[in-house]
C-alpha positions in Angstrom: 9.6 -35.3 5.3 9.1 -34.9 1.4 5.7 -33.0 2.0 5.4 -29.8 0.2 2.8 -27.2 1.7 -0.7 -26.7 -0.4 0.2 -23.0 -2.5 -2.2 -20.8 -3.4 -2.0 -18.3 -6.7 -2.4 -15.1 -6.8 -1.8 -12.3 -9.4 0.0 -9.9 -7.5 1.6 -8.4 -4.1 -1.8 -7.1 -2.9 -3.6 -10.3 -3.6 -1.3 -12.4 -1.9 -0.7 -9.7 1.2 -4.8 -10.2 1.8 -4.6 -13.8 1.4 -2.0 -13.6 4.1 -4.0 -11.4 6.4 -7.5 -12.7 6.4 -5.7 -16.0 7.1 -6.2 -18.3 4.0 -1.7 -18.3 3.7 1.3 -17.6 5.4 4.2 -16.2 3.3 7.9 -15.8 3.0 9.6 -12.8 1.6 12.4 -10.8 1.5 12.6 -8.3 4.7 12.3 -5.2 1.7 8.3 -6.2 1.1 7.8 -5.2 4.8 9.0 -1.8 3.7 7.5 -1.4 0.4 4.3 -3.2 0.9 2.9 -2.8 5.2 0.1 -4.1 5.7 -2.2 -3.4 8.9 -3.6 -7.2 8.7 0.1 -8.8 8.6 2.8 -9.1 11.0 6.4 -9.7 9.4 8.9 -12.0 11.0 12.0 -12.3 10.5 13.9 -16.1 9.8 17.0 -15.9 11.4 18.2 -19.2 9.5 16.9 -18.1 6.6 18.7 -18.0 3.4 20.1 -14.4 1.8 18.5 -13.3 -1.1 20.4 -11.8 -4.0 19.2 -8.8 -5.3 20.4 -7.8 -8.6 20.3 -4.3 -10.6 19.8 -3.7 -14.2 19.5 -0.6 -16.8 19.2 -0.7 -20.4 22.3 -0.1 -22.3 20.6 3.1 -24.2 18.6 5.9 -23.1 17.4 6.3 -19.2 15.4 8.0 -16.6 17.8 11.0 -15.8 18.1 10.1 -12.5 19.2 7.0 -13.0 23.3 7.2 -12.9 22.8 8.5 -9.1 20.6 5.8 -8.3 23.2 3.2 -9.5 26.2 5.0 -7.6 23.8 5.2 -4.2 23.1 2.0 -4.5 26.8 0.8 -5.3 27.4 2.9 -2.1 25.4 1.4 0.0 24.8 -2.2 -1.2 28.4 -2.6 -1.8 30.0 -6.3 -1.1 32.3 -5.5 2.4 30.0 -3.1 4.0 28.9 -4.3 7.2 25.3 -3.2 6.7 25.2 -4.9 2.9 22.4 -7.4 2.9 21.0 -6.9 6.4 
């Protein structure tokens, strides 16, 4: 007990998604990067114990992307606190 694991840097996603598959590292993530970022060399699993993540949402106060008021009210609808999906 007290032992940390060896890390490895890398600069980005891709970097560390090949480290993963050609077998220098194993990873842990949030269950979105197996959505955003598949990769045919690596498997995602998920930790059942594993700790929630907290996702948070921000916008600048002035000018935005026009699109950006209906991305904030989908994802009020569907990430709202209560909602039996929110989070899974």
């Amino acid at each position: 007990m007290g032992r940390r694991p060896r890390t490895v840097e890398v600069s980005g996603v891709e970097e560390w998604l090949t480290a993963i598959a050609t077998g220098e590292a194993v990873g842990v993530t949030a269950e979105g990067t197996a959505h955003d970022h598949p990769h045919p060399g690596v498997r995602y699993l998920p930790i059942a114990d594993a700790a929630s993540v907290t996702v948070r949402l921000a916008w600048p106060t002035g000018a935005s992307h026009p699109a950006t008021d209906a991305f904030l009210r989908l994802a009020q609808r569907h990430l709202a606190p209560g909602r039996a999906d929110a989070g899974s």
